[in-house]
N, C-alpha and C positions, 0 to 999 in steps of 0.2 A: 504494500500500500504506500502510496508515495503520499511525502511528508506533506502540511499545512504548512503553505507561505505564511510570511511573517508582515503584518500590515504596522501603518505606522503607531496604530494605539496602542497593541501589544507592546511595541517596541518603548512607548510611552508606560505602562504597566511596568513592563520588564524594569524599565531606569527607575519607577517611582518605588519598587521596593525596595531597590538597592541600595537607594539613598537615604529611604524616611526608616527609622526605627519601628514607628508603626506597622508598618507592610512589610516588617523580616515577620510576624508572628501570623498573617495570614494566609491563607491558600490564594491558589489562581482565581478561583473564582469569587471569592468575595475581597480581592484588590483588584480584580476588574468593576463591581459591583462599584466599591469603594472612591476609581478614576473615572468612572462615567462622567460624573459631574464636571468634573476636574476638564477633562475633555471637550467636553458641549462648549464649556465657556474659552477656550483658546481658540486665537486667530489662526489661519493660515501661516502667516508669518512664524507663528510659534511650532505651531505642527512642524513646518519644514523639516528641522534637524531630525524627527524621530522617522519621518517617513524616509530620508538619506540610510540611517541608521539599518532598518528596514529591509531596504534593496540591497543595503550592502551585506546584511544577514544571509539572504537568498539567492547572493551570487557568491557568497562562499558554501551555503549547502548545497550547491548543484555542482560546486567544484570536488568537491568532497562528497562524492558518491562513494554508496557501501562496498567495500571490495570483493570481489567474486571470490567464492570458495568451491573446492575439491567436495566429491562426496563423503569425504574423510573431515569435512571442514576446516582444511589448513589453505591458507592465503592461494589463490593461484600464484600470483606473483611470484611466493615466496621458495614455490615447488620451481616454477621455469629460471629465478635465479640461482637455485641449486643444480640446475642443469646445468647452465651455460657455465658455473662453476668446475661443476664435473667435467666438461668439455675441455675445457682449458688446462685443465690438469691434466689432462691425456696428453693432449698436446705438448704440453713441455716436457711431460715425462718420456714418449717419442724423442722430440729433438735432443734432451742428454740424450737417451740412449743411441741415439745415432752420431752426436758430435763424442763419446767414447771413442766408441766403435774405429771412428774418424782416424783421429789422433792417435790411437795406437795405431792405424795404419799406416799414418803418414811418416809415424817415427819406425814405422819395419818393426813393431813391436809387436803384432797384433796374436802371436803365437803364446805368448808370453802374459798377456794382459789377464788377468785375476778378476774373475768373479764370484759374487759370495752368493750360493743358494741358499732360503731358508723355508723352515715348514713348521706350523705348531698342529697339534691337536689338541680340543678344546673338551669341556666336560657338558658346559649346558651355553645357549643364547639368549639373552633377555628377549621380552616378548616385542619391547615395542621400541628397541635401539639396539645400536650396534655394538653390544657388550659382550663379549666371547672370556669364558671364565676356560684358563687355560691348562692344558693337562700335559704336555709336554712338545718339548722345543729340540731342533735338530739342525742343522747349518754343516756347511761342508763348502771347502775354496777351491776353484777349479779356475784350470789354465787348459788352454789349447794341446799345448807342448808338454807340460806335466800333467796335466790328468786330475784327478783329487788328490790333491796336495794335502788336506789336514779336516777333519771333522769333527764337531762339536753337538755333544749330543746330551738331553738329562729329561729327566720324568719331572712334573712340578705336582705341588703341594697346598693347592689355594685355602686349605684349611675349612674350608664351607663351602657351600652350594648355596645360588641365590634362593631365598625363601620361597616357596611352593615350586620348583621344577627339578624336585628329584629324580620324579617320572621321565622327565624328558631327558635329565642326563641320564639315567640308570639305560633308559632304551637307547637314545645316540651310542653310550658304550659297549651297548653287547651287540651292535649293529656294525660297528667300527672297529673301535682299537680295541676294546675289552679293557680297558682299564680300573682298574677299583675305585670307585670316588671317595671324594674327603667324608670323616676324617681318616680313613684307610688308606687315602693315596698314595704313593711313592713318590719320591723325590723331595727337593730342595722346599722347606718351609718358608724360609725368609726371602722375601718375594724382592727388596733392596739389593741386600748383597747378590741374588742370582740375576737381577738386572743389568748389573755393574761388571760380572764377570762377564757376562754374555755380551754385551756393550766393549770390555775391555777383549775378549779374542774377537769381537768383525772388525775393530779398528785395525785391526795388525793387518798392515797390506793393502785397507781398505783406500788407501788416498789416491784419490782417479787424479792423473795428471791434467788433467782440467781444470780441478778444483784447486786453483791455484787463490780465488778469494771466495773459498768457503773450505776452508779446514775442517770446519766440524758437523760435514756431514759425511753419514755412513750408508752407502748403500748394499741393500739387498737385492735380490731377485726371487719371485715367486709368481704360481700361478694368476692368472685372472682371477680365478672362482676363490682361491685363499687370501689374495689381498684384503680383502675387509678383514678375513680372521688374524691376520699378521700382523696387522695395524691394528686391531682393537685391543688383541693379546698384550701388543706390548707397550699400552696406554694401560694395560690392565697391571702391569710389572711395575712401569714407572708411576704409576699413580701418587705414592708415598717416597718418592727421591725426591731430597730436596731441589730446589732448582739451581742453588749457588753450587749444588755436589758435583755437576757434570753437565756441562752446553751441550755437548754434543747431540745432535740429532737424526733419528735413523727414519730413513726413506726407502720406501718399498716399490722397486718398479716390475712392471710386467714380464716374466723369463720368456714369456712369447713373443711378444717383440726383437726383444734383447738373442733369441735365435733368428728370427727371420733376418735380421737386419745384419747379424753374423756371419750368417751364409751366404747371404746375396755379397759383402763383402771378399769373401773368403772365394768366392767364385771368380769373381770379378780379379780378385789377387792373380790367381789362376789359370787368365785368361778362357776362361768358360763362359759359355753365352747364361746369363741368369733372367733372358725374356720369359719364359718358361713359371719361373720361383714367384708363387704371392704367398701372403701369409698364413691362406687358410692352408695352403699344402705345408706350410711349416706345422702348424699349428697342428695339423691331423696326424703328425710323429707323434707328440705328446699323446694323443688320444690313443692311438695303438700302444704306445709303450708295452714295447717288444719283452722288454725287463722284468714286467710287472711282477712276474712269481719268483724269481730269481731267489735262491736259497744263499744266505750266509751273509746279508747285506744290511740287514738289520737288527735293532739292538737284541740283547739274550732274552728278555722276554718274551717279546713278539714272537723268535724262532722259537721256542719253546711253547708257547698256546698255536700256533701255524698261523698267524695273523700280521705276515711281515709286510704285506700288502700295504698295509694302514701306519704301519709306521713312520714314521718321518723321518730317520735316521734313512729307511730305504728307498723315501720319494726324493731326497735332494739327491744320494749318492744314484739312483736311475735317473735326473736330470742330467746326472754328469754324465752318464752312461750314451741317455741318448743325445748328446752335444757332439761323442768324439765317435758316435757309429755311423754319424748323419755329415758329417763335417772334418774330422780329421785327413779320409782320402785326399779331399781337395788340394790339402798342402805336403800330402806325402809325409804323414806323422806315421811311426810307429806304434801302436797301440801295444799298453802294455798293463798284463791283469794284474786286478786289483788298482788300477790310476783312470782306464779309460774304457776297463770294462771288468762284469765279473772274472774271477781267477778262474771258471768252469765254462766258460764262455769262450769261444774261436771267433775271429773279424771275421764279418762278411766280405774282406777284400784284402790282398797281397798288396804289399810295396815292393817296390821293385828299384833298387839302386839307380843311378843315371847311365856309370860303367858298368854294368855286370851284361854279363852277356849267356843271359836267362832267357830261357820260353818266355815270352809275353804274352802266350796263351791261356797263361794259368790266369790272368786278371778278369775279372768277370766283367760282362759289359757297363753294369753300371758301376764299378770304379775308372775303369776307361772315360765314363763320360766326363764326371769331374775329376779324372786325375790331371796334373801337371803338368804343365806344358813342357818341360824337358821330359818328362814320360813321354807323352802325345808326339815328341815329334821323334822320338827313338822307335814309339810304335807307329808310329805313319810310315817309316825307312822300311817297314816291312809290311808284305800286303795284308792290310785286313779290313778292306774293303764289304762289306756287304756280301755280294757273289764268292768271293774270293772265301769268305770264314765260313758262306754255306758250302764250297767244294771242299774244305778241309773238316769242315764236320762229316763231311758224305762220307768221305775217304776213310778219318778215322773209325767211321762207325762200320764201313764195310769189309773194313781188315780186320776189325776185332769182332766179328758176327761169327758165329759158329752155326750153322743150322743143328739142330733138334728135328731125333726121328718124334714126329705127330700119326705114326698108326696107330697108338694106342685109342686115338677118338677116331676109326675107321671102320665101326660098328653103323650095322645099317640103322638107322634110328626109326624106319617102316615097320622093322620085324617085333614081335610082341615079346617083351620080356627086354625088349634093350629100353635103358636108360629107361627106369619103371617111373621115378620122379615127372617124367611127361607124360600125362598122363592123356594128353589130348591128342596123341601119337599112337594112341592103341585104338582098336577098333571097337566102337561103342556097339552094344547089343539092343534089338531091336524094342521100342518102348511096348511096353506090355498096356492092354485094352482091358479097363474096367466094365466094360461091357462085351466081355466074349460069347457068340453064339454057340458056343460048341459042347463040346459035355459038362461044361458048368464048374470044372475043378477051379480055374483060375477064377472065377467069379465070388467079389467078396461078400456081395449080397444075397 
């Protein structure tokens, strides 16, 4: 219902209580009652001011209309500036990660450059914000060239479960990690000091040659879908640090990007065509993760209940897995178990020295495609053309073919009694008539 304009005698009314002591002790209606008179007997002249007064009233209520709401009842506004907030975040977070990426390439470094994967699992979520009560945390530093370098791994102890969601942690756990909730949890109690430690090992190595005026920030890398949890976790850690204790501040950006943007580099190093590479095919590695059951990679618990899946100790160490199964060919890295893959685990692809003078046959097509262009052009000097690779698959397949005597399947399959399993190979007998005319034996009636 849209509001009642404001006419000049209201606006007269309005002045007259605010000013007389009298008319702070009445209502609307009888200090309208009360200004009538009051009213009647004013000129024009005098009116003016209240009907100014007035107009200027009702062009600030029409300026000031009610703001639109969500069916949630929260501000529209307030939602699409959390967008465009959102948005923008992305976007910057993209360009570090690409002006990284950069700079270690530009400095020939890019083999060498350190990134820190991290992962928590949580116990329960508040219902109506992003508050992740945390159950345990896992981190692991990973290089091109070295592989997992060092991993940081510990169970936490939040000591309580937020008030009425025991049910929903008890069921997230035995869905997930299986872990025991508080006050039965395992791990680190003092939610400070495990802050601090976990804070002081990402710094080590942490300082991206960019971050030449901002010292004190620590970046991670983690999933899409775990970013909120990563970020809530560890507002959930530092909540109780004092702020004079430690500036430092830890930034979570996306490992999916942070590989697309890796590869298309590392290709392009390579001189390999990357028109091909977008991010959703990056991004569909992680969703297969080849790794995912891989026995010995996770902490003693988890291998111990068969649950290493969920652990976080064995999702950052298979991120590192899948960086150097997907990406090391390109630069002619050695893979080596236990840094770039499990120790149970064979590459899907040969390196092959520059001098050695090896089969080049053993490299299967797709390390060919992204391998090296000192590969590529040792293997170009010899024919492996298209036509050329299917004459020598012919070749090898027809000098190592041995024929096999096949009389043993030289059974007539007509005759009755061969091959009894087909049964639709024998000759069916003629269907018998529920109404025979003849002596009446076969008649059931």
């Amino acid at each position: 219902m849209a509001s009642k304009k404001v006419n000049g005698f209201m606006a007269f009314v309005s002045d007259w209580r605010a000013n007389n002591p009298e008319g702070r002790v009445l209502n609307i209606s009888e200090a309208v009652s009360k200004c009538g008179p009051f009213w009647r007997k004013m000129s024009e002249q005098e009116r003016g001011p209240y009907h100014s007064m007035a107009k200027n009233s009702n062009v600030l209520n029409r300026a000031a209309k009610k703001e639109r709401l969500t069916c949630l009842g929260d501000p529209v506004s307030k939602i699409e500036m959390q967008e465009n907030e959102a948005i923008n975040a992305e976007l910057q977070m993209k360009r570090k990660i690409e002006r990284i990426i950069l700079n270690a390439k530009i400095s020939l470094e890019l083999e060498n450059e350190e990134f820190v994967f991290a992962s928590f699992n949580y116990f329960t979520k508040a219902l109506n914000v992003d508050i992740y009560v945390p159950a345990e945390f896992s981190a692991c530093r990973y290089s091109l060239k070295g592989g997992i370098s060092s991993t940081y791994s510990t169970m936490i102890n939040p000591g309580q479960i937020t008030f009425g969601q025991s049910s929903d942690a008890q069921h997230h756990s035995l869905t997930t990690h299986k872990l025991p909730l508080p006050p039965k949890a395992m791990g680190e109690t003092n939610m400070i000091k495990l802050y601090m430690d976990i804070l002081s090992w990402l710094s080590v190595g942490n300082d991206q040659k960019d971050e030449q005026n901002d010292h004190d920030t620590v970046i991670i890398y983690t999933t899409a879908e775990l970013m909120p949890v990563v970020k809530s976790c560890f507002r959930y850690l530092a909540c109780d640090v004092p702020t004079d204790k430690d500036a430092r501040k830890i930034v979570v950006y996306d490992i999916y990007h942070l590989f697309y943007t890796l590869k298309k580099n590392v290709l392009d190093m390579a001189g390999v065509s990357n028109e091909n590479l977008n991010f959703h095919v990056t991004k569909n590695f992680f969703a297969k993760d080849f790794f995912e059951f891989t026995s010995d990679i996770a902490c003693d618990y988890h291998e111990n209940i068969d649950r290493s899946k969920y652990c976080t100790k064995s999702m950052v160490m298979r991120w590192g897995f899948i960086f150097s199964d997907y990406i090391c060919a390109d630069l002619a890295i050695r893979l080596l178990p236990g840094k770039h893959m499990p120790p149970k685990v064979k590459p899907n692809y040969t390196v092959i020295p520059g001098d050695s003078s090896s089969n080049f046959d053993v490299i299967s097509d797709g390390s060919y495609y992204s391998a090296p262009s000192q590969i590529k052009t040792e293997m170009g000097s010899r024919d492996l053309s298209a036509t050329s690779s299917r004459t020598v698959s012919r070749n090898s397949v027809s000098s190592s073919y041995v024929p096999r005597d096949h009389t043993t399947f030289d059974g007539g399959l007509s005759n009755e009694g061969e091959f009894p399993s087909l049964g639709g190979r024998r000759p069916k007998p003629p269907a018998k008539s529920n109404f025979n005319m003849g002596n009446g034996k076969n008649n059931p009636f």
